[in-house]
C-alpha positions in Angstrom: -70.4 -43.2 -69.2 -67.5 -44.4 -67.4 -68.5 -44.4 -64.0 -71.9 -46.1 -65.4 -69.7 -49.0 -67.1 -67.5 -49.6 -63.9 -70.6 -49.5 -61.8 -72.2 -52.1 -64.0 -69.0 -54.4 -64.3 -68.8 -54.3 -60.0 -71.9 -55.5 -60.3 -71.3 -58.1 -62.5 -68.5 -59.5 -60.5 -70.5 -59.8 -57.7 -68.9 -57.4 -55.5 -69.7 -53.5 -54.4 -67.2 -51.3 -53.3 -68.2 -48.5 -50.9 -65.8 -45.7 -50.1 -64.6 -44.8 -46.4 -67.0 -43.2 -43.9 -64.8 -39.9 -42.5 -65.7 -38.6 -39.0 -67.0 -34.8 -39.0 -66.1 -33.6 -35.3 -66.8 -29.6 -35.5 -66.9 -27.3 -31.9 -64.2 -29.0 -29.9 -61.1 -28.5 -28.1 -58.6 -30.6 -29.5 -56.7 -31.0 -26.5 -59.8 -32.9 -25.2 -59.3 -35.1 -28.0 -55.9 -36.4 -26.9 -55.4 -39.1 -23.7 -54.3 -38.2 -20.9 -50.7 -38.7 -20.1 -50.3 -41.7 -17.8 -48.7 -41.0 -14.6 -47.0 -44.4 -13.6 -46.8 -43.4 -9.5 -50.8 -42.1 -10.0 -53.6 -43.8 -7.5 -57.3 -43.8 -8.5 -60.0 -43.3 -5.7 -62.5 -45.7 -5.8 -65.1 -43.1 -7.3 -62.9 -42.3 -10.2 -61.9 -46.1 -10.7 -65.9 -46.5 -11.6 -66.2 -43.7 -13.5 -63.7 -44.9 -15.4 -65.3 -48.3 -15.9 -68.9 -46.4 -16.7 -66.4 -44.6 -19.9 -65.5 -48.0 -21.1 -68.6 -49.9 -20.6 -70.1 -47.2 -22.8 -67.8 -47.2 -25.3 -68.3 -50.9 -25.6 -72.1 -50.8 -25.7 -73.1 -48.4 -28.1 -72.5 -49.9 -31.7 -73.9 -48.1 -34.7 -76.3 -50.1 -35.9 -78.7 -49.6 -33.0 -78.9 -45.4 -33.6 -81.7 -44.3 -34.8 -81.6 -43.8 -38.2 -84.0 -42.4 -41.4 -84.8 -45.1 -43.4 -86.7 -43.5 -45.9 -83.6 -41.2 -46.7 -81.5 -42.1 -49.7 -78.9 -44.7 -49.1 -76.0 -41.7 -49.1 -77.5 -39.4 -46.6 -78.6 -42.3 -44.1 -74.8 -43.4 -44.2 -73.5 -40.1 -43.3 -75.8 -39.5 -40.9 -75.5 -42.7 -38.9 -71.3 -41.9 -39.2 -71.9 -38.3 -37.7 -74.5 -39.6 -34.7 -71.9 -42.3 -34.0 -69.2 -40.0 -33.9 -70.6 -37.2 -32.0 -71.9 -40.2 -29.0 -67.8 -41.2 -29.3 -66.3 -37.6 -28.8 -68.8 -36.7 -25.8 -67.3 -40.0 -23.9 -63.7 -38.9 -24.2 -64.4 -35.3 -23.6 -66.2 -36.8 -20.1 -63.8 -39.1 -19.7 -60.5 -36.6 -20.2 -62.3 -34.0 -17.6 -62.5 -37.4 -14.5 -58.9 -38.1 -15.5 -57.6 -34.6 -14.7 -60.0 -34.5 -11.5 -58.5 -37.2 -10.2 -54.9 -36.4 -11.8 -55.4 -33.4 -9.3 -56.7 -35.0 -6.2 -53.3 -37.2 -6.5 -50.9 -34.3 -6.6 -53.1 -32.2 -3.8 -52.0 -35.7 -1.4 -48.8 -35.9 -2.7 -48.0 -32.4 -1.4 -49.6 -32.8 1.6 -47.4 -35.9 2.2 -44.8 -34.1 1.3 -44.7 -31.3 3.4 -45.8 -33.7 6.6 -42.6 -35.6 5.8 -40.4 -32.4 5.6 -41.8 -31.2 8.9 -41.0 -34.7 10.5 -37.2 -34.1 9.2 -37.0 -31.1 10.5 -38.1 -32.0 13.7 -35.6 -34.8 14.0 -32.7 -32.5 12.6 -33.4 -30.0 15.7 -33.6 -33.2 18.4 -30.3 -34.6 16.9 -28.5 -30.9 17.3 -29.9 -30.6 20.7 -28.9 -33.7 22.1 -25.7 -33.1 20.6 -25.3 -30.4 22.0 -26.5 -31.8 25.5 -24.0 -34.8 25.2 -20.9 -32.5 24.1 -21.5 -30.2 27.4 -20.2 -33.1 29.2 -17.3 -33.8 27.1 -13.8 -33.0 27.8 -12.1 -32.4 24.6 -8.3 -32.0 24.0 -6.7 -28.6 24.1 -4.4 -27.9 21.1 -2.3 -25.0 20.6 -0.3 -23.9 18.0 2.4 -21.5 17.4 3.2 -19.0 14.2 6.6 -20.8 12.8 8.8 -17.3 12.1 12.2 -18.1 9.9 15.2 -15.6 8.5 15.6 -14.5 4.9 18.2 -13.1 3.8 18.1 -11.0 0.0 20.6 -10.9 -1.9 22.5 -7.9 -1.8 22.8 -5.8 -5.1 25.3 -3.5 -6.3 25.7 -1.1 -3.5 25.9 3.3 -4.3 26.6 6.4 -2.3 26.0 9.3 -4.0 28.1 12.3 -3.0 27.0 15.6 -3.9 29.7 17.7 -4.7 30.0 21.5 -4.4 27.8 23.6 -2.9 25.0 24.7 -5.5 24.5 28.8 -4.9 21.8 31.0 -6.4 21.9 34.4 -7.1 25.7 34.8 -7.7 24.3 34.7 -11.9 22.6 37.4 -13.4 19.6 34.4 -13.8 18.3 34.1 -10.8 16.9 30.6 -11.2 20.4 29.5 -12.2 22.6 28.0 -9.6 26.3 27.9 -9.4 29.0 25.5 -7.6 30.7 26.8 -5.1 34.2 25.4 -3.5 34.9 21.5 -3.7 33.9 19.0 -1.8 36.5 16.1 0.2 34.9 12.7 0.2 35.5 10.0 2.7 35.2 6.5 2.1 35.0 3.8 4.5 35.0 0.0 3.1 35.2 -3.9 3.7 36.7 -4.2 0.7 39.2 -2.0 -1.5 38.7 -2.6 -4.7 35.0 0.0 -4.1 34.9 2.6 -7.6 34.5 6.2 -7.8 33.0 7.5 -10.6 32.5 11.1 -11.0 29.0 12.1 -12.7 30.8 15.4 -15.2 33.6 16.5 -16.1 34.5 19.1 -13.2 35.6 18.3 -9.5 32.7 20.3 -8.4 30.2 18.0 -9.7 28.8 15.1 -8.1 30.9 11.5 -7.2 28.9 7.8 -7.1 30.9 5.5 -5.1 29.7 1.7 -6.0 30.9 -1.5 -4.4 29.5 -5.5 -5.0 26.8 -6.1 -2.5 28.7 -9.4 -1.9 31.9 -10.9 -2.3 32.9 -14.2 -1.4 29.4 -14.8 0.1 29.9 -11.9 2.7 27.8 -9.1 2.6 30.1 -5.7 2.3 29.5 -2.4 3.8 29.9 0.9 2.0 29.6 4.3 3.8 30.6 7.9 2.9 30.4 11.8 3.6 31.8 14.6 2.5 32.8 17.8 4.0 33.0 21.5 2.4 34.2 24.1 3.6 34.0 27.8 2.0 35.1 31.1 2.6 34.6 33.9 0.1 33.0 37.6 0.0 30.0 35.8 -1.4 29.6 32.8 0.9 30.8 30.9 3.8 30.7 28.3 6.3 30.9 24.2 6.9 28.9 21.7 5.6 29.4 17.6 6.2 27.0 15.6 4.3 26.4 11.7 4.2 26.3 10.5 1.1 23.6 8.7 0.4 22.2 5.2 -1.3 20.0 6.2 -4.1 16.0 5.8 -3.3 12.8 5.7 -4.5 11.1 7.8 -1.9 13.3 9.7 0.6 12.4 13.6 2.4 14.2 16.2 2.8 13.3 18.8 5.8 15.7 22.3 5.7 15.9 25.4 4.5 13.6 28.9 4.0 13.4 31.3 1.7 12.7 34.3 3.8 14.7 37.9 2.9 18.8 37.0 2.9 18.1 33.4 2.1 18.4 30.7 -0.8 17.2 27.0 -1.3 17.7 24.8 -4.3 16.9 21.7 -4.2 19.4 19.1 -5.8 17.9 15.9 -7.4 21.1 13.2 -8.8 20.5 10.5 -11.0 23.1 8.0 -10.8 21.6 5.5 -12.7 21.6 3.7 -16.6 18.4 5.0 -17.3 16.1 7.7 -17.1 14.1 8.4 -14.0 10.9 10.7 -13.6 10.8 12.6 -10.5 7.9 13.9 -8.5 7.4 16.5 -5.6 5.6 17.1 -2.9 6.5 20.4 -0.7 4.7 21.3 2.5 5.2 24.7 4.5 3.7 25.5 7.7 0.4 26.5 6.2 0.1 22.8 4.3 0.9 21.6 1.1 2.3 23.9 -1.2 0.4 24.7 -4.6 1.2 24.5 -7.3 4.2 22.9 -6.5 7.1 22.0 -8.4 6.2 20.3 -11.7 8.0 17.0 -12.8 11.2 16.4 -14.2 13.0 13.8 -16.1 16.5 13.6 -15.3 18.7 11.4 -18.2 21.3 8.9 -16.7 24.6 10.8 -14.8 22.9 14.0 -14.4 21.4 16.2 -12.1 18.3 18.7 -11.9 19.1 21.9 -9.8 15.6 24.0 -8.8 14.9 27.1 -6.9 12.1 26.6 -4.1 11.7 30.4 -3.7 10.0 30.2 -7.2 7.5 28.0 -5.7 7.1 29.7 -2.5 9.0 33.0 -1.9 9.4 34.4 1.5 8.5 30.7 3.1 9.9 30.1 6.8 10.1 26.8 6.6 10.0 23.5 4.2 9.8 19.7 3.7 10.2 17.8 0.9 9.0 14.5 -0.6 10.7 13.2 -3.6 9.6 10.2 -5.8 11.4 8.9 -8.5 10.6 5.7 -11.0 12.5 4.4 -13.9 15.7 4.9 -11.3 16.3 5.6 -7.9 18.1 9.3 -7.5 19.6 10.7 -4.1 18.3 14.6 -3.4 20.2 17.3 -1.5 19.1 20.6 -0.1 21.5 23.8 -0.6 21.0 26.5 1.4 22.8 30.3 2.2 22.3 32.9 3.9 23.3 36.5 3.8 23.1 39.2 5.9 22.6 42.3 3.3 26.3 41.5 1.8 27.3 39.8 4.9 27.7 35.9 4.4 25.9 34.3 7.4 26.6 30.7 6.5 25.6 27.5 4.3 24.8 24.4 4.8 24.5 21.3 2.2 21.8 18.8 3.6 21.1 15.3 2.7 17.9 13.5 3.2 16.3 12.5 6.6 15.2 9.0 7.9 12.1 8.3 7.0 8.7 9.1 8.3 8.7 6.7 11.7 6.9 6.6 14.9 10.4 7.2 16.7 13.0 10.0 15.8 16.0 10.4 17.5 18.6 13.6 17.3 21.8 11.9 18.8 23.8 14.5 20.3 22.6 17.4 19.4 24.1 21.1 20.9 21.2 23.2 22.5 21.8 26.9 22.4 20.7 29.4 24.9 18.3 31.8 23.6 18.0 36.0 24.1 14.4 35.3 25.2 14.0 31.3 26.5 10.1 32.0 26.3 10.3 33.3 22.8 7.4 31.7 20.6 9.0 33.4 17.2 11.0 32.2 14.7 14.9 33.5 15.2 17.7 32.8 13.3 20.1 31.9 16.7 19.8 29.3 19.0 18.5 25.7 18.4 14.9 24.9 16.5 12.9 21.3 15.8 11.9 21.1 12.3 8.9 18.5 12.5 6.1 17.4 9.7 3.0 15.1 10.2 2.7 13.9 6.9 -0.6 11.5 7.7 -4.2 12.4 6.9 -5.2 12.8 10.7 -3.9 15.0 13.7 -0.8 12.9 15.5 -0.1 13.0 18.7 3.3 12.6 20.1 6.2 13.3 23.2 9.1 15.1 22.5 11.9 14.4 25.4 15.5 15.8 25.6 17.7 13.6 27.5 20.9 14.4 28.8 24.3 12.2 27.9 23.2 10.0 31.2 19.9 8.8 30.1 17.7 11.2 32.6 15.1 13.1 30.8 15.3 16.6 31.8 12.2 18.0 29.4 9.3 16.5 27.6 6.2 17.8 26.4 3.3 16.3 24.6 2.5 17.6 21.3 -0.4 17.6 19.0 0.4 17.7 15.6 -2.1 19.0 12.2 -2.0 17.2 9.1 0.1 18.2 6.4 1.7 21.3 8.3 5.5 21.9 8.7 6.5 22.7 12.6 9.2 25.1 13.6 9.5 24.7 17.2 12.2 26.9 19.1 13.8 24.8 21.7 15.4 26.4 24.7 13.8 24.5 27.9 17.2 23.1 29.0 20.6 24.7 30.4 23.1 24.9 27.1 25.0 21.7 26.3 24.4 18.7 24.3 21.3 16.0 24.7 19.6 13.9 22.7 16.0 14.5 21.2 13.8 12.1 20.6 9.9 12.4 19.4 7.5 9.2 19.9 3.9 9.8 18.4 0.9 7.5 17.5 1.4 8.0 13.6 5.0 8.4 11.8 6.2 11.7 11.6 9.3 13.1 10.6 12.0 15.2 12.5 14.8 17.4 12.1 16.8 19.8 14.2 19.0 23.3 13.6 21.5 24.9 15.4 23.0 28.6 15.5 25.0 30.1 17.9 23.9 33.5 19.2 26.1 35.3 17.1 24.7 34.1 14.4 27.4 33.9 11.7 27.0 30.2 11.3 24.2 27.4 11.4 23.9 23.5 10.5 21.0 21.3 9.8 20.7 17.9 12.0 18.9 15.3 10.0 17.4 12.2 12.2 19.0 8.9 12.1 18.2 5.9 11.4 18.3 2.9 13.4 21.6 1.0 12.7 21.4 -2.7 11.6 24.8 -4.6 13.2 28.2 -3.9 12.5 29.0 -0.3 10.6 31.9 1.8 9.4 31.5 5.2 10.0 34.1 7.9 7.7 35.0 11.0 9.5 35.2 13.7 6.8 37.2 16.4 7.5 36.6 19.0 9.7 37.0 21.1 13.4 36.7 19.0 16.1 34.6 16.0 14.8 32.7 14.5 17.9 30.7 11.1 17.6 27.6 10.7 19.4 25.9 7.3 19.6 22.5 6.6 21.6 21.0 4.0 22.6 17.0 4.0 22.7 15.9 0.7 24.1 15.0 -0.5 27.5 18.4 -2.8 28.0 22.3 -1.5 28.6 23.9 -2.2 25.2 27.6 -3.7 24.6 29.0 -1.8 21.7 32.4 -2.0 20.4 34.1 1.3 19.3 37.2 0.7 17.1 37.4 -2.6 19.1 37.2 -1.5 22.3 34.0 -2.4 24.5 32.4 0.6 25.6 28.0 -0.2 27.4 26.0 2.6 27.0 22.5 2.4 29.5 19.6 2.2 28.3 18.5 5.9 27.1 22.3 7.6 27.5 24.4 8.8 24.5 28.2 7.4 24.4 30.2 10.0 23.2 33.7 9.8 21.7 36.2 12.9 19.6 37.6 11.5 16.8 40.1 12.1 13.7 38.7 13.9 10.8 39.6 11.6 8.1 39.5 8.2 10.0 36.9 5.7 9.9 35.5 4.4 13.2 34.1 1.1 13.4 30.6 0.1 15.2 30.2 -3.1 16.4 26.5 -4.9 17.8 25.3 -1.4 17.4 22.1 -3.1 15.7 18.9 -0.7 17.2 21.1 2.2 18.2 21.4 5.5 16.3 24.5 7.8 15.6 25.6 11.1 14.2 28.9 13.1 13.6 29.1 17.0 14.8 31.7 19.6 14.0 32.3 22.9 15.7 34.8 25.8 15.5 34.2 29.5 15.3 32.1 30.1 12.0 31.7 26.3 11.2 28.9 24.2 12.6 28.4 21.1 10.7 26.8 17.8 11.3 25.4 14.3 9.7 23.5 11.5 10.7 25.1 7.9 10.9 24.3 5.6 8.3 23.8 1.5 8.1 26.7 0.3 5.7 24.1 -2.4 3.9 20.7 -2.2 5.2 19.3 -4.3 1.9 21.7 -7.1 3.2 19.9 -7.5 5.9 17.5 -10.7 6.7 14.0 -10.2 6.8 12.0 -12.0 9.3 8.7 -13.8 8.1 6.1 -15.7 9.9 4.3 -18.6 8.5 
């Protein structure tokens, strides 16, 4: 009744109100049903410019009250059927009109890429002609020539607190009823040499067998100092005897030791010193003549002023011969080798070694004596006459050239040698008429060298470590002992100037100067920078001798190229 009274009151007023006609669209894709997006940069063809006029001229001329429509219907289902005709024509023209735009969208990109890769091909083209002719044109220029040289400058460290490291009494096993346990034997006499006096001596215990740090300031005054020592020992008892004169030496890192066997009649302890404020951890690597030795020894941690004494015949009993690296960290240590031998109850001598220079390309024996043999051509070990101690500690075979050369510079023998990896050398050397000469060993790789002497009545022997090359001016002490001899070579090309307790003495190039000194005395080096040196000793039943040492090789300036 309600829709009949507002029905009849529209009509009264005059006015009818119809409600909205809504579009039925049913079966399309609705992304028909959206334009197209413009493209500002697009183009029409001609052909798709008039299809595109035929899509608006139709939508322009097709109004909805010329469609066909069924009069006769009622008045509600003629108006939704004119609305759905009208719609359907409407959709049909977009749907055609969405399909010409993309045809034509595509034609556009289809030339664009065509243009594009034309222009690309046209740059390339012009990039090869421009290198070309420049390269053409250059050909016939003449540019500047500019050389430049590597700008090398000195720098010097500053030196730190320098230490030698003396160590003490000989350290003898098998005089205690362990026989892992080593005991001192006799008492060492240490020689100092200085450029200063106020150096201090401190002794690491509590007994005047055990070891002795000697420390001076690296500088004073802004001069560098110098700091050498040795000590000599010399023993006679039922249970031991013999000479032994040992540098003493600056505590290291990394330094080797090459002496000693622990064949039948023979004992080796190796001595490890810690001078140091701290702790240090020490490591060990031990090679024999059939490689590395394993197991080796394990590691030890040796406190601050103490020592760690160990028996290498544990490792490797009945061993001919040895070498040994040792590495420290948390403090540098100096490391000894203690060795005697005797003959059923017979002492047949000792010796107290220190360690050798380095692994280098060039080793150098100054002065060395050479001992005549039973047997020259003998190939076995002996315990008499003289024998080269030599390790190639590198991953590859070495090859090298061992020379002797008399106190005159002539070589008298060499031999090439070829060297394994990781094996220890003896190598008996008798090729020359007895006397003294100098060894040398130059090989491709660095290698390490040492020598030993006996005489042929074997009651005494004396390990040679190598020396190092010498950096300038040195003081050299002259422990005590029989007839100390100093031997000094000189292993360059050029005759060398040296002064000898201020005296001017040239030594050719290849010749060792050679001089008898006091025991006791310090002998002073000057411009001996490049040379090397050692000290020998020789009476009946002592044989002794020690490799020079440089007095402050961290003072030293280091040469750098920028």
């Amino acid at each position: 009744m309600a829709e009949e009274q507002n029905l009849h009151d529209e009509k009264r007023d005059g006015t009818e109100h119809t409600q909205p006609k809504a579009e039925t669209v049913t079966g399309v894709d609705r992304e028909l049903l959206n334009p197209p997006e413009h493209d500002p940069y697009a183009v029409l063809a001609d052909a798709d410019a008039d299809a595109a006029a035929d899509v608006e001229a139709d939508d322009v001329a097709s109004p909805a009250e010329d469609l066909p429509v069924d009069e006769s219907a009622p008045s509600s289902t003629a108006s939704a059927a004119r609305v759905t005709t009208a719609g359907g024509s409407t959709m049909a023209r977009r749907v055609r009109r969405a399909r010409r735009a993309r045809r034509g969208q595509k034609a556009v990109a289809r030339r664009r890429n065509i243009v594009g890769a034309i222009t690309h091909t046209l740059g390339a083209l012009a990039a090869v002609g421009v290198v070309a002719g420049t390269t053409w044109a250059l050909g016939w220029v003449q540019f500047p020539e500019y050389h430049a040289e590597a700008e090398t400058m000195e720098i010097a460290p500053a030196p730190g607190v320098q230490q030698r490291v003396c160590p003490g009494a000989l350290q003898q096993l098998g005089l205690a009823s362990d026989a892992e346990q080593a005991l001192p034997v006799g008492s060492a006499e240490v020689t100092i040499a200085s450029s200063i006096d106020d150096y201090s001596t401190v002794e690491l215990g509590e007994n005047d067998t055990d070891p002795v740090n000697v420390e001076v300031p690296g500088e004073v005054d802004g001069e560098s100092t110098m700091l050498s020592a040795s000590q000599s020992l010399a023993v006679a008892t039922s249970d031991t005897m013999g000479l032994s004169v040992t540098t003493c030496t600056q505590p290291a890192a990394t330094q080797w030791l090459a002496a000693g066997a622990t064949t039948l009649g023979h004992t080796l302890a190796l001595d490890v010193i810690n001078p140091g404020q701290s702790e240090a951890r020490v490591n060990f690597e031990v090679y024999g003549i059939d490689g590395v030795v394993v197991p080796g020894l394990p590691e030890v941690v040796i406190e601050p002023g103490s020592r760690e004494v160990m028996s290498l015949a544990g490792i490797a009993p009945n061993a001919t011969a040895f070498a040994v690296k040792v590495t420290s960290t948390g403090a540098p240590v100096s490391a000894f080798l203690h060795e005697t031998i005797t003959d059923t109850l017979t002492p047949k001598g000792s010796d107290l070694v220190g360690a050798t220079a380095l692994p280098s390309t060039q080793q150098s024996l100054p002065g060395i004596f050479v001992y005549g043999r039973p047997d020259a051509d003998a190939t076995t070990l002996a315990e008499i006459g003289t024998t080269l101690r030599i390790l190639n500690p590198n991953d590859e075979i070495v090859t090298g050239t061992l020379t002797a050369y008399d106190l005159n510079g002539e070589a008298v023998y060499s031999e090439d040698l070829e060297l394994a990896s990781y094996r220890v050398v003896e190598l008996p050397f008798a090729e020359v008429p007895e006397g003294e000469y100098t060894i040398t060993l130059d090989a491709d790789q660095p290698v390490l060298m040492t020598g030993r002497v006996s005489p042929l009545d074997g009651n005494e022997f004396a390990w040679i470590p190598s020396s190092s090359s010498l950096v300038g001016d040195e003081l050299v002490p002259v422990p005590e002992g029989p007839s100390p001899r100093l031997s000094v070579f000189n292993p360059t090309a050029d005759a060398r100037e040296v002064e000898v307790n201020g005296a001017t003495v040239s030594i050719e190039p290849l010749s060792t100067y050679q001089a008898d000194v006091s025991g006791g005395s310090t002998v002073s080096l000057g411009s001996a920078e490049g040379l090397t040196a050692a000290l020998h000793y020789a009476a009946a039943g002592e044989l002794a001798s020690a490799p020079v040492r440089p007095g402050n090789a961290d003072a030293e300036p280091i040469r750098i190229v920028k």
